[in-house]
N, C-alpha and C positions, 0 to 999 in steps of 0.2 A: 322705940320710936312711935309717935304716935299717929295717926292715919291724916291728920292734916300733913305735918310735916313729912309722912314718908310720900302724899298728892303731891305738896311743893317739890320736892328731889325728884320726882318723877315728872314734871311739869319743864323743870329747868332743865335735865338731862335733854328732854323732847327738843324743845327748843335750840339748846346747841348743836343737837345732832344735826336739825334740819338747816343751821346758820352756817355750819362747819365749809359745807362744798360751796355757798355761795360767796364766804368770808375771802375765801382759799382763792377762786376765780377772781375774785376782782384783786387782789393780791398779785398775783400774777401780772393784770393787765397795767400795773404803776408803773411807770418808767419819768424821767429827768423830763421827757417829752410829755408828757400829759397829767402831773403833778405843778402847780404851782404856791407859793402861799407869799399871802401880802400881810400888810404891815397897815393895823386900822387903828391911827393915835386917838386917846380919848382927850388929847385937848382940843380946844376951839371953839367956837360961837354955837354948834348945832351937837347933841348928844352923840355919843358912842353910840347907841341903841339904834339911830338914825343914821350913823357912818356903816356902821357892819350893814342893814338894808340896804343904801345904797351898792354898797361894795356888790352884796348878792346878786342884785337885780342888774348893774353893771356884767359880771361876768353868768350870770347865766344866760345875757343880751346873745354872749360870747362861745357859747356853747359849754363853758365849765359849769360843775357842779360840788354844792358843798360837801366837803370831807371832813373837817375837822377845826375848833376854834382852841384855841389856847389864849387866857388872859395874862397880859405882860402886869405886873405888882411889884410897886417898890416902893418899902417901908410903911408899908401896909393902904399905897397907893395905887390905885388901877390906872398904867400909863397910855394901854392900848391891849390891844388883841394881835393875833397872830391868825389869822384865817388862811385854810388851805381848802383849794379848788382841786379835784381830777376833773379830766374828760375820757 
């Protein structure tokens, strides 16, 4: 192994180490109650790009915060997103 790559492996261990207890806590704190996730169509008159901002700026008004986007695709169409809020 060479000293770059044995830096990298030693760089990325570091880093998981120190992700591990704070991944794990917030894990913990998810419940049906402070998980939500919406449904942002990409059709219409104004961009996707400009719905998902919206959407953000709407629920962070709200006290949520972003966790997670997943895009909906079919046949090799982008329909919408799938955004999910914790607080």
């Amino acid at each position: 192994m060479t000293l770059t790559t044995r830096l990298l492996a030693a760089s990325v261990l570091a880093s998981a180490l120190v992700a591990l207890p704070v991944l794990a806590k917030d894990k913990e704190k998810e419940t049906a109650d402070n998980i939500v996730t919406v449904y942002v169509s990409a059709h219409g008159a104004s961009t996707m790009a400009k719905k998902v901002n919206e959407s953000h700026a709407k629920m962070e008004a709200q006290g949520w915060r972003f966790a997670d986007m997943e895009l909906h695709v079919e046949n090799s169409d982008t329909e919408g997103a799938f955004i999910t809020y914790v607080k």
